[in-house]
C-alpha positions as CSV (number, residue, x, y, z in Angstrom):
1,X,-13.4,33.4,7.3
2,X,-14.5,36.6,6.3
3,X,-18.0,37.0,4.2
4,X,-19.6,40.6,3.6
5,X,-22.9,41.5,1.7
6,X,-21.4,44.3,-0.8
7,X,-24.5,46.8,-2.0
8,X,-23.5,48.7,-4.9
9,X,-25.6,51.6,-6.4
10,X,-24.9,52.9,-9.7
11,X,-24.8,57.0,-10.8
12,X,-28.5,56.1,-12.0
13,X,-29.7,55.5,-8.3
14,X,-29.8,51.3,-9.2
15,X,-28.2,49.0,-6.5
16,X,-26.9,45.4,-7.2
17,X,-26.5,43.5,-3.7
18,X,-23.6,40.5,-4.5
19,X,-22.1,38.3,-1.2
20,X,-18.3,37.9,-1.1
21,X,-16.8,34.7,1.0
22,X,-13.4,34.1,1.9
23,X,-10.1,35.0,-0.7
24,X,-12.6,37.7,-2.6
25,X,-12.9,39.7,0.3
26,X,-8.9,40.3,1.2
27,X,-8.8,43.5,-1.5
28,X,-11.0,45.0,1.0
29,X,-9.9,44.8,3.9
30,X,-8.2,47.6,5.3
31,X,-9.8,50.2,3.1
32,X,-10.6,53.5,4.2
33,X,-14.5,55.0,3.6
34,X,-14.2,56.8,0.9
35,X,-11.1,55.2,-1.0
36,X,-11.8,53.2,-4.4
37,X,-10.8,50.0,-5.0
38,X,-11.1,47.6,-8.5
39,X,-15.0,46.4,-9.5
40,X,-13.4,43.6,-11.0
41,X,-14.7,41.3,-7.8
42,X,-18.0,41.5,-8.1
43,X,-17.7,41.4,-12.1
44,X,-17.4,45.0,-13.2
45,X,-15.3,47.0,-15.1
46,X,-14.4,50.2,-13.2
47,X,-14.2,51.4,-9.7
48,X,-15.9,51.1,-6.6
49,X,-15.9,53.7,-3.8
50,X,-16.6,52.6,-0.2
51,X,-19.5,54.7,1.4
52,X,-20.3,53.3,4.5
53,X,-21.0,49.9,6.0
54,X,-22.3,48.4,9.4
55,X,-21.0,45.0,11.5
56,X,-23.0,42.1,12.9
57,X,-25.0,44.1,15.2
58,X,-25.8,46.8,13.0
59,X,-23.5,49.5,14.3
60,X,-22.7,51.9,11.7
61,X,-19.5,52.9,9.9
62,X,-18.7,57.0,10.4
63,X,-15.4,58.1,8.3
64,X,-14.8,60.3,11.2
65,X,-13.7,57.8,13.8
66,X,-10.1,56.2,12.8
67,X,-9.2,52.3,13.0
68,X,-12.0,49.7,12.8
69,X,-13.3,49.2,16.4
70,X,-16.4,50.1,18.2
71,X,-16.2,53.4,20.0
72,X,-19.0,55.4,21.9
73,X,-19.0,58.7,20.7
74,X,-20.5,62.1,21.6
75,X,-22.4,63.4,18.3
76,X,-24.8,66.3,17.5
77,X,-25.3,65.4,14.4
78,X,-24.6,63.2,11.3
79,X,-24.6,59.3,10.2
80,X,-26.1,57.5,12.8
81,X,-27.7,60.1,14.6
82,X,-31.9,60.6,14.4
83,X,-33.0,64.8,14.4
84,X,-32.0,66.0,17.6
85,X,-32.9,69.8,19.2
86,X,-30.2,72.7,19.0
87,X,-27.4,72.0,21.0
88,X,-28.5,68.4,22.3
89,X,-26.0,65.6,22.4
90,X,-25.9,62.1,22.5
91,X,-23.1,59.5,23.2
92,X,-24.1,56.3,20.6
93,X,-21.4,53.0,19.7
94,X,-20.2,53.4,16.0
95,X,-17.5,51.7,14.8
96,X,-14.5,53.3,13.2
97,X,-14.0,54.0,9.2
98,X,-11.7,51.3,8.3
99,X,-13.1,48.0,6.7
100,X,-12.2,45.0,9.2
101,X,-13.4,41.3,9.5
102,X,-15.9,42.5,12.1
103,X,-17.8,44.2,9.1
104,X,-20.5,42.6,8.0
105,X,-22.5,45.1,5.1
106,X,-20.7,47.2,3.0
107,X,-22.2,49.7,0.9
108,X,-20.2,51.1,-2.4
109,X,-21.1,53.7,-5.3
110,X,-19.9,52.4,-9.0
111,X,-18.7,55.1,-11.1
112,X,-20.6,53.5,-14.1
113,X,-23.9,52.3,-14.9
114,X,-24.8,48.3,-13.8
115,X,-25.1,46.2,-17.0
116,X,-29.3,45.0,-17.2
117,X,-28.1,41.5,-17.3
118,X,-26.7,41.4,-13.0
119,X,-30.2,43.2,-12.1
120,X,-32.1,40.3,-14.3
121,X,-30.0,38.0,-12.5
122,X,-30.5,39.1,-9.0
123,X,-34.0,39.2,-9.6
124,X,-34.4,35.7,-11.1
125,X,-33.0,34.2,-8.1
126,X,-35.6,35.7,-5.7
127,X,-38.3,34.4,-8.0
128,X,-36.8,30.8,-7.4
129,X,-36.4,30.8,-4.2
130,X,-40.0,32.0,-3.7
131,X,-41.4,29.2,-5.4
């Protein structure tokens, strides 16, 4: 039982946030940050390229780190990592680059532009759940 919340941001700088459950979820599992896959599951016509993601507990996703696990890591600098001084290091838990049922946020970039009509959608089912 595997459910992700997939954020997808266009070349325009809009993002579209869609939840997947169960069977939708299986083409991505496995993947690699950075590989593409087919937009067709969350009802777009193109590709999608994973950029990053975090699980449960908000641990972030580095493309550095290979296999899916959590791994405490030495880092100077980069994703998941506040402004440290010269030559300071820190060892913080990430979790490795590929996409497992542990993950819980994915984010993606879609090599097209998001149709209006899944924004107005998105945004009419806040409204009703406000009210």
């Amino acid at each position: 039982m595997t459910n992700f919340k997939l954020t997808v941001s266009d070349i325009k700088g809009k993002s579209v946030t869609k939840e997947l459950k169960d069977n939708d979820c299986n083409p991505l599992l496995g993947l690699l940050i950075g590989n593409e896959t087919d937009a067709s599951i969350v009802g777009l016509k193109g590709k999608l390229k994973v950029t990053g993601g975090s699980d449960k507990s908000g641990v972030p996703m580095r493309s550095d780190i290979h296999g899916g696990a959590r791994k405490r890591v030495l880092l100077s600098k980069g994703i998941g990592l506040k402004d440290t001084e010269i030559g300071q290091r820190v060892r913080k838990l990430m979790r490795g680059n590929t996409i497992s049922e542990e993950i819980y946020q994915l984010n993606c970039k879609f090599d097209g532009e998001i149709p209006i009509e899944a924004s107005e959608e998105k945004s009419e089912n806040s409204e009703e759940k406000k009210e």
